[in-house]
PDB file of N, CA, C and O in Angstrom:
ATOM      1  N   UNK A   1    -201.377 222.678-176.775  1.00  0.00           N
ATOM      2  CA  UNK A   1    -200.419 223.617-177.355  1.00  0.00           C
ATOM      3  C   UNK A   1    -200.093 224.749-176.359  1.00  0.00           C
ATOM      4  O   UNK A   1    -199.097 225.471-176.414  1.00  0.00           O
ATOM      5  N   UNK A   2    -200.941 224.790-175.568  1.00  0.00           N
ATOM      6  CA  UNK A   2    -201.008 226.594-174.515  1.00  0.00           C
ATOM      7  C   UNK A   2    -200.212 226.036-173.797  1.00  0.00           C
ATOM      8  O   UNK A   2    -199.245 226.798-173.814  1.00  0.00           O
ATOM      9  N   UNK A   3    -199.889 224.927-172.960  1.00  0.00           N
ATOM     10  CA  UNK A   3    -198.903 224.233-171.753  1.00  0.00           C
ATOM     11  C   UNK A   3    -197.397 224.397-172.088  1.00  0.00           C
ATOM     12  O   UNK A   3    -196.442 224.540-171.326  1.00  0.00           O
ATOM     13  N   UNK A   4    -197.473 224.312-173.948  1.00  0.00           N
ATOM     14  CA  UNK A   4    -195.947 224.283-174.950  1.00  0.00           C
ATOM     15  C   UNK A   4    -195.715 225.538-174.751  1.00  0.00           C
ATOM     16  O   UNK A   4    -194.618 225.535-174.192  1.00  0.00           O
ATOM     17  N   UNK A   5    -196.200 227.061-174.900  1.00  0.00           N
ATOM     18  CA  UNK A   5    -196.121 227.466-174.665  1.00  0.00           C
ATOM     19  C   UNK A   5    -195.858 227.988-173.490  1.00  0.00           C
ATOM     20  O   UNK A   5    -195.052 228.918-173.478  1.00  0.00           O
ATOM     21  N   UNK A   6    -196.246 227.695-172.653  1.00  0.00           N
ATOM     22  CA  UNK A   6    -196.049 228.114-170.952  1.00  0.00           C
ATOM     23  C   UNK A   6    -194.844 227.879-170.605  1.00  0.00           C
ATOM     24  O   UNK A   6    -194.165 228.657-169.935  1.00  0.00           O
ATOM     25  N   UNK A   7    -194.327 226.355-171.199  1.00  0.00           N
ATOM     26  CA  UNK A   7    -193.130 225.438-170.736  1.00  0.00           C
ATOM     27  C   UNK A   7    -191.828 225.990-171.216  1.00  0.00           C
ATOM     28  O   UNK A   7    -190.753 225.605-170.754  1.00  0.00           O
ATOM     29  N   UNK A   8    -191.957 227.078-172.332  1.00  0.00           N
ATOM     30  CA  UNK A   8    -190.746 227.342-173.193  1.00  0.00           C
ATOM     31  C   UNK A   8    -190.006 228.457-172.295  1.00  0.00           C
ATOM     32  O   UNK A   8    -188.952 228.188-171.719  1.00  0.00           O
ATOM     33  N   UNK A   9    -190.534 229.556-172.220  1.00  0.00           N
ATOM     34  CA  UNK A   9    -190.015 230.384-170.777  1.00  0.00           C
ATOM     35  C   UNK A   9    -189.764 229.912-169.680  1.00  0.00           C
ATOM     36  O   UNK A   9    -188.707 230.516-169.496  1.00  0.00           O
ATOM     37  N   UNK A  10    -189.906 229.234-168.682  1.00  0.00           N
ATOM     38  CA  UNK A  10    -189.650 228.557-167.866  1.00  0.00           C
ATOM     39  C   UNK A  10    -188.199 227.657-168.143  1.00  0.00           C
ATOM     40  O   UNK A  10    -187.234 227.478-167.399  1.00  0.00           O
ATOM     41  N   UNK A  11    -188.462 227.202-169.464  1.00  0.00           N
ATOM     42  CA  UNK A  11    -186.857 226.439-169.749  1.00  0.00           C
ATOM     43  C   UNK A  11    -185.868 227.220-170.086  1.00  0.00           C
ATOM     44  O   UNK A  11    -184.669 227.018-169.894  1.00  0.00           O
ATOM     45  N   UNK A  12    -186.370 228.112-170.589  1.00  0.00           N
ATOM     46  CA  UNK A  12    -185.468 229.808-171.004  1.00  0.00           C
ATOM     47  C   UNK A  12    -184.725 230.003-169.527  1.00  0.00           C
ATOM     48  O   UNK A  12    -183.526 229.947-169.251  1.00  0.00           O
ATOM     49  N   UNK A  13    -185.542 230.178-168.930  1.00  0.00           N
ATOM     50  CA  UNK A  13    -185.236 231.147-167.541  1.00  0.00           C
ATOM     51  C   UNK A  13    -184.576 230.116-166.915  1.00  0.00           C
ATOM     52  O   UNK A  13    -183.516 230.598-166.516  1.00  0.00           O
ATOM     53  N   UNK A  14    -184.661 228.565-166.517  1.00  0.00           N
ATOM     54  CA  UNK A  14    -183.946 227.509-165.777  1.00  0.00           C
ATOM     55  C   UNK A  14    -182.304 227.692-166.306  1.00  0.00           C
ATOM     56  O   UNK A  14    -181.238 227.922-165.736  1.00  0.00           O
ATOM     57  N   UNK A  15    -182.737 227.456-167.726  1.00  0.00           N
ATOM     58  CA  UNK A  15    -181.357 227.774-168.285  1.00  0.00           C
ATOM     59  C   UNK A  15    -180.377 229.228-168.497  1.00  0.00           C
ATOM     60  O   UNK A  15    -179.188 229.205-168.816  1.00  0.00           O
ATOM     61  N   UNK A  16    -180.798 229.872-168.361  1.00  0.00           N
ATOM     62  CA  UNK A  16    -180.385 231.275-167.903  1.00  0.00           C
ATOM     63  C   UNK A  16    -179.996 231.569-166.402  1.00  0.00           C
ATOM     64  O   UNK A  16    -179.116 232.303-165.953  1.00  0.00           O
ATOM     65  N   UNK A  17    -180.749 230.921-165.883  1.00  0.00           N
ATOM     66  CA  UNK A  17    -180.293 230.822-164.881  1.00  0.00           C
ATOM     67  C   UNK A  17    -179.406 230.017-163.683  1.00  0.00           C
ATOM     68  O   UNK A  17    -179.177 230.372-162.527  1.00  0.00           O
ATOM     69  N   UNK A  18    -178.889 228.480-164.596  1.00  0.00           N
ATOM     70  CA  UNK A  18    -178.075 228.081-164.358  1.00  0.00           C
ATOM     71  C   UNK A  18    -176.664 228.478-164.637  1.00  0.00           C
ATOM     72  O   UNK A  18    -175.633 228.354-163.976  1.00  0.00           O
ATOM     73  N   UNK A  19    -176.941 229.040-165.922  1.00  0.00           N
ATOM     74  CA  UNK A  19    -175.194 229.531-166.950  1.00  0.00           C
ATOM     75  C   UNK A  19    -175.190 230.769-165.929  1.00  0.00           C
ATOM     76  O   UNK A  19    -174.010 230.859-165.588  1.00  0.00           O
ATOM     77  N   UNK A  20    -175.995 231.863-165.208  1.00  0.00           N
ATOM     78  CA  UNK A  20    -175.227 232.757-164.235  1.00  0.00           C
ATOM     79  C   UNK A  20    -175.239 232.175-162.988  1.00  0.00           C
ATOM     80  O   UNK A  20    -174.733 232.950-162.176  1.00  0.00           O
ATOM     81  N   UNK A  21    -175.539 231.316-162.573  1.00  0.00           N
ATOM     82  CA  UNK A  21    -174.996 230.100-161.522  1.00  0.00           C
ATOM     83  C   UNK A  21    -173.420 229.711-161.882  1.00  0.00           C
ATOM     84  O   UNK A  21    -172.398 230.009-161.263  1.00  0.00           O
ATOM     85  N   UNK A  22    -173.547 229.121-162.818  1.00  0.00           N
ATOM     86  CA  UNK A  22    -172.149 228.735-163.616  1.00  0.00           C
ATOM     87  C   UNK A  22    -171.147 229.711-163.362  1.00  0.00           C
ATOM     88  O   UNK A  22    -170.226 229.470-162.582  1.00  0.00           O
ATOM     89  N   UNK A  23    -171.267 230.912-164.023  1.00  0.00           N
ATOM     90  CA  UNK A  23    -170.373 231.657-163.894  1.00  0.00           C
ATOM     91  C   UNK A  23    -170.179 232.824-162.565  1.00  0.00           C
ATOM     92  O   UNK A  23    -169.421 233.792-162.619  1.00  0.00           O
ATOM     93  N   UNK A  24    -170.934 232.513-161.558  1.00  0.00           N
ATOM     94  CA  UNK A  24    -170.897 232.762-160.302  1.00  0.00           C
ATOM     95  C   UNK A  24    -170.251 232.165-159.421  1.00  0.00           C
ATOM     96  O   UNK A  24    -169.816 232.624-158.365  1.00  0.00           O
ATOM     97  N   UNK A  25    -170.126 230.499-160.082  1.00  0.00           N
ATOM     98  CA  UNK A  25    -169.281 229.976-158.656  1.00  0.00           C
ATOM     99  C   UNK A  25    -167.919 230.036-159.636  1.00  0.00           C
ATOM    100  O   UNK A  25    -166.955 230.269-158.907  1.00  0.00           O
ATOM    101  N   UNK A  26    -167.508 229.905-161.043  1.00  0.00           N
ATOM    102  CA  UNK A  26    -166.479 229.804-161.703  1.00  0.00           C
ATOM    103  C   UNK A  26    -165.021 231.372-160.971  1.00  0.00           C
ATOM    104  O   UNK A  26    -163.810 231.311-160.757  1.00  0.00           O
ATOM    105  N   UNK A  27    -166.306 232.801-160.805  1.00  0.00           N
ATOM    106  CA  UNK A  27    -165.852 233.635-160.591  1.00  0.00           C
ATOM    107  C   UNK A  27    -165.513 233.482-159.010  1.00  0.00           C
ATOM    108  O   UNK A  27    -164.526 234.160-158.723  1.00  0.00           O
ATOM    109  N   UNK A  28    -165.900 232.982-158.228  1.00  0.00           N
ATOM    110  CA  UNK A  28    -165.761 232.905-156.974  1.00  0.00           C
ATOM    111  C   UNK A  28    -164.685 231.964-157.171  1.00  0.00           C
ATOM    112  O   UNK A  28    -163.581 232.404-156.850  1.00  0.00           O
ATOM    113  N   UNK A  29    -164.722 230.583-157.690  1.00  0.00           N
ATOM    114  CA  UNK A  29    -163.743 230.131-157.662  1.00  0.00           C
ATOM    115  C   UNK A  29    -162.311 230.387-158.002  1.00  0.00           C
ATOM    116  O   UNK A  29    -161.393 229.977-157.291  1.00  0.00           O
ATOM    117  N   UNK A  30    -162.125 231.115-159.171  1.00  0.00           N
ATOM    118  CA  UNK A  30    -160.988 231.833-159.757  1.00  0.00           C
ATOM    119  C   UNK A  30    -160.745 232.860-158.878  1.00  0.00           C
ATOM    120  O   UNK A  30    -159.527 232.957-158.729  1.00  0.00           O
ATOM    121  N   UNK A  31    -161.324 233.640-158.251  1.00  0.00           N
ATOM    122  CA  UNK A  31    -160.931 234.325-156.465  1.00  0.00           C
ATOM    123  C   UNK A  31    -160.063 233.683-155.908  1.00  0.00           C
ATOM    124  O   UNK A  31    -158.837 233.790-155.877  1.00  0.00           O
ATOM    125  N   UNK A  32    -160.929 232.848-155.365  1.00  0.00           N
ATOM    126  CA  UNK A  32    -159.850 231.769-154.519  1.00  0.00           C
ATOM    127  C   UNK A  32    -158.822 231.161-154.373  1.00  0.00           C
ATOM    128  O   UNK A  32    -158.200 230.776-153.383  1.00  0.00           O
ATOM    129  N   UNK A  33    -158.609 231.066-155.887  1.00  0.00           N
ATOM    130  CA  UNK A  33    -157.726 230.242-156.751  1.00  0.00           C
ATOM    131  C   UNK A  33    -156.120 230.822-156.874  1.00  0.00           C
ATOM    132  O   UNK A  33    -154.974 230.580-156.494  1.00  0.00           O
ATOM    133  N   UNK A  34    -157.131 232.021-157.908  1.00  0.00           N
ATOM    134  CA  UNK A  34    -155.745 233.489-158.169  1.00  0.00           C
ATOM    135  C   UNK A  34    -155.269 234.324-157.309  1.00  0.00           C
ATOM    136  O   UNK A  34    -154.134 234.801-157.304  1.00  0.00           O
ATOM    137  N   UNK A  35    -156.528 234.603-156.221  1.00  0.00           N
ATOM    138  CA  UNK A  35    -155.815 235.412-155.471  1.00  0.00           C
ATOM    139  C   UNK A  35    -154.723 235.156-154.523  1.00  0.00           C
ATOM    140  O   UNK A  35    -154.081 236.194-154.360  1.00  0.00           O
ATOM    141  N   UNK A  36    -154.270 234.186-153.843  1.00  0.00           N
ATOM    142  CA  UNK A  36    -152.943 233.489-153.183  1.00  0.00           C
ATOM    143  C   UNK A  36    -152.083 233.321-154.197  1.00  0.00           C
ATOM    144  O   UNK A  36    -150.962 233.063-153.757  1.00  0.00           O
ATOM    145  N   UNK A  37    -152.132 233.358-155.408  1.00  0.00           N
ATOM    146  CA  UNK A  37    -151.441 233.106-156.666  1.00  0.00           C
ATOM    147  C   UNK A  37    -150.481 234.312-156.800  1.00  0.00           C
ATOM    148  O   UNK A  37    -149.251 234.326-156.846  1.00  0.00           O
ATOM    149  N   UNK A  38    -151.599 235.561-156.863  1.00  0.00           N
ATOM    150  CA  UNK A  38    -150.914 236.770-157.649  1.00  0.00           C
ATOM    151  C   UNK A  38    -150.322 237.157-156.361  1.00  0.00           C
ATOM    152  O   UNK A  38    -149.120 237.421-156.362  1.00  0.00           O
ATOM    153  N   UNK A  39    -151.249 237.259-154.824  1.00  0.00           N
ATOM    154  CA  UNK A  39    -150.509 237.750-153.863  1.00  0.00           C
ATOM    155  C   UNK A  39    -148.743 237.225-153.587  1.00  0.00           C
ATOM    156  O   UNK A  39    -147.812 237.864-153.098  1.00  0.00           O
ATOM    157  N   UNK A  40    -148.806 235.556-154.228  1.00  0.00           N
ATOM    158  CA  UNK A  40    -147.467 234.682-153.505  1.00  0.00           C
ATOM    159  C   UNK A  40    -146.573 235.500-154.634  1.00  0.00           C
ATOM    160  O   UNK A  40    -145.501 235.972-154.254  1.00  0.00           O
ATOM    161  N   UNK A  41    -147.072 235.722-156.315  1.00  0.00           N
ATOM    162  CA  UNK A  41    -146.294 236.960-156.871  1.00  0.00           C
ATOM    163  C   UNK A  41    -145.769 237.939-156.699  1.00  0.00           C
ATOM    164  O   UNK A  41    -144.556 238.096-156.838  1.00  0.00           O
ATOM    165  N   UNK A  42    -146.722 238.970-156.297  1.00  0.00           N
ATOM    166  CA  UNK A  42    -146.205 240.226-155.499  1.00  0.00           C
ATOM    167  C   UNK A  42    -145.390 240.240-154.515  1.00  0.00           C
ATOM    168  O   UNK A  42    -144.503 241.094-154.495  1.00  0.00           O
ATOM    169  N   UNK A  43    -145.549 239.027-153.186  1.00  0.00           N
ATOM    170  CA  UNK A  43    -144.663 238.818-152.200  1.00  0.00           C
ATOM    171  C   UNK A  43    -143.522 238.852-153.262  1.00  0.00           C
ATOM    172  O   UNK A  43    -142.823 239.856-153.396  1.00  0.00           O
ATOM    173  N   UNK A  44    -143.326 237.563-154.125  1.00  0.00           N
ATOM    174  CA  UNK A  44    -141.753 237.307-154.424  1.00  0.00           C
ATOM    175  C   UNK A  44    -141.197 238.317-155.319  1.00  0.00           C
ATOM    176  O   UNK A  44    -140.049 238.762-155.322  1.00  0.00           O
ATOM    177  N   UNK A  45    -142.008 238.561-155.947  1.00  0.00           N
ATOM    178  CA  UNK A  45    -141.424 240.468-156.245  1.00  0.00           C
ATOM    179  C   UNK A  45    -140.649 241.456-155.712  1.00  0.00           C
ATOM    180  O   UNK A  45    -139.618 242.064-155.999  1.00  0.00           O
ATOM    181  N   UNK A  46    -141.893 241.411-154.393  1.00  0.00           N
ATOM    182  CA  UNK A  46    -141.090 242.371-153.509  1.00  0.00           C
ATOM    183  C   UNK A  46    -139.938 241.755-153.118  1.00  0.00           C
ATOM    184  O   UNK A  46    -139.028 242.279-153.761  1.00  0.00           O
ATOM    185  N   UNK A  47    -139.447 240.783-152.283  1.00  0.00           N
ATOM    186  CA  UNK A  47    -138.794 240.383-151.713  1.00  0.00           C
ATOM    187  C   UNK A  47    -137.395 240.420-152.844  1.00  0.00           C
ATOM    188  O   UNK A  47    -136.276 240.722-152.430  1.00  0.00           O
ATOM    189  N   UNK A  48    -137.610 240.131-154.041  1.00  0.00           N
ATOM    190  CA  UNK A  48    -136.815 240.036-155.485  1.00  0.00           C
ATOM    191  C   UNK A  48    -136.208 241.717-155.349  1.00  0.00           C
ATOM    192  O   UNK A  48    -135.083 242.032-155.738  1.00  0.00           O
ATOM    193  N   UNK A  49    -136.983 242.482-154.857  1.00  0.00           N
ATOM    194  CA  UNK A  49    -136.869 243.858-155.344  1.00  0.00           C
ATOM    195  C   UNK A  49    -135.879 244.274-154.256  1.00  0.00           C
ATOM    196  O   UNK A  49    -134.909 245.026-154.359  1.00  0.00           O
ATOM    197  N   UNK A  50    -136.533 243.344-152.747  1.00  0.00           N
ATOM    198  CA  UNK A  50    -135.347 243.998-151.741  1.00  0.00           C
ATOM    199  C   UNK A  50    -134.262 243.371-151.692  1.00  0.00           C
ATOM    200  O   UNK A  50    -133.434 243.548-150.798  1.00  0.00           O
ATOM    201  N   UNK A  51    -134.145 242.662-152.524  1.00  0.00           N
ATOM    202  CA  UNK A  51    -132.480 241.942-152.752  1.00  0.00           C
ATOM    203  C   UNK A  51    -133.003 240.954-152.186  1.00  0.00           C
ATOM    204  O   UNK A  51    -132.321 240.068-152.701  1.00  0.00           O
ATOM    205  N   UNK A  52    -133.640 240.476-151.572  1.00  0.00           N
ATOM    206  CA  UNK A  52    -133.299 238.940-151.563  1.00  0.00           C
ATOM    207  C   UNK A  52    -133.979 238.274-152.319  1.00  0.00           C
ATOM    208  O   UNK A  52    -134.911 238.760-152.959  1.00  0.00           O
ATOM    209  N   UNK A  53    -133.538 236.729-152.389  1.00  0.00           N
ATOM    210  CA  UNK A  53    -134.131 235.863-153.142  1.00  0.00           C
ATOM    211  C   UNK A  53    -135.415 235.195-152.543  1.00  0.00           C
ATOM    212  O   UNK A  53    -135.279 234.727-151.413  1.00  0.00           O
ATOM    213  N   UNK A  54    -136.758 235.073-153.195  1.00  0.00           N
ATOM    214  CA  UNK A  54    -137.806 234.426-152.911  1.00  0.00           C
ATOM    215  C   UNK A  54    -137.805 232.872-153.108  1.00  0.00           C
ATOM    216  O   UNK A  54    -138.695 232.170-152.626  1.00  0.00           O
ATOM    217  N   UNK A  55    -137.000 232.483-153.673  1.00  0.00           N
ATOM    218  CA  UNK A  55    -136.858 230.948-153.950  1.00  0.00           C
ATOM    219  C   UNK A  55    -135.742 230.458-152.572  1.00  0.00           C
ATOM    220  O   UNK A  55    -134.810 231.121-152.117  1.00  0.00           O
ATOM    221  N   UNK A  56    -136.181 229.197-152.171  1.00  0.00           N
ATOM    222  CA  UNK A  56    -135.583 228.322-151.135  1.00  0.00           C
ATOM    223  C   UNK A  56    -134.144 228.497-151.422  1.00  0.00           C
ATOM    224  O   UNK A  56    -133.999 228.087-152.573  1.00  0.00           O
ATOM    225  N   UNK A  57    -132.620 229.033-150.800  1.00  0.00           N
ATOM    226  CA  UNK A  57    -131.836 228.431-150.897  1.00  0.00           C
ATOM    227  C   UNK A  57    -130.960 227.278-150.522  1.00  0.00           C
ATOM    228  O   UNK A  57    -130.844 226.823-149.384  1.00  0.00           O
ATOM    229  N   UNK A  58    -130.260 226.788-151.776  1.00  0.00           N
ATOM    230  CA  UNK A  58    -129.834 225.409-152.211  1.00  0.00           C
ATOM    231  C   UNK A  58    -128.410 224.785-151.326  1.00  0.00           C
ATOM    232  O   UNK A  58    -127.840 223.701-151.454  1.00  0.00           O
ATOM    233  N   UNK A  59    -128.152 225.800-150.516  1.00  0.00           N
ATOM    234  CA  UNK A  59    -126.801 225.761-149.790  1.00  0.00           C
ATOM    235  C   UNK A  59    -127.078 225.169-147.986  1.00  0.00           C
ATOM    236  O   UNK A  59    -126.123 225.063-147.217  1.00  0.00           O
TER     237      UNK A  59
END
């Protein structure tokens, strides 16, 4: 019974400590992800803002 005991924290903590694994690489990944995202936004914003168009033209 004392080993059942021993074993239950240890599975606590594995698992606790995978889910902030989890959401460590999720957050790193969504970095990576969004940030060229929102930056390629802001570019076409700006560019929207200085009069020109950010989209390819068709002509």
């Amino acid at each position: 019974m004392e080993s059942k005991g021993n074993e239950l924290p240890l599975i606590l903590f594995s698992k606790v400590s995978f889910s902030l694994k989890l959401m460590f690489i999720q957050s790193c990944l969504s970095k990576l992800i969004i940030a060229p995202i929102r930056f390629l936004l802001s570019y076409g914003r700006f560019q929207h803002a200085k009069g020109e168009t950010w989209s390819p033209s068709l002509d």
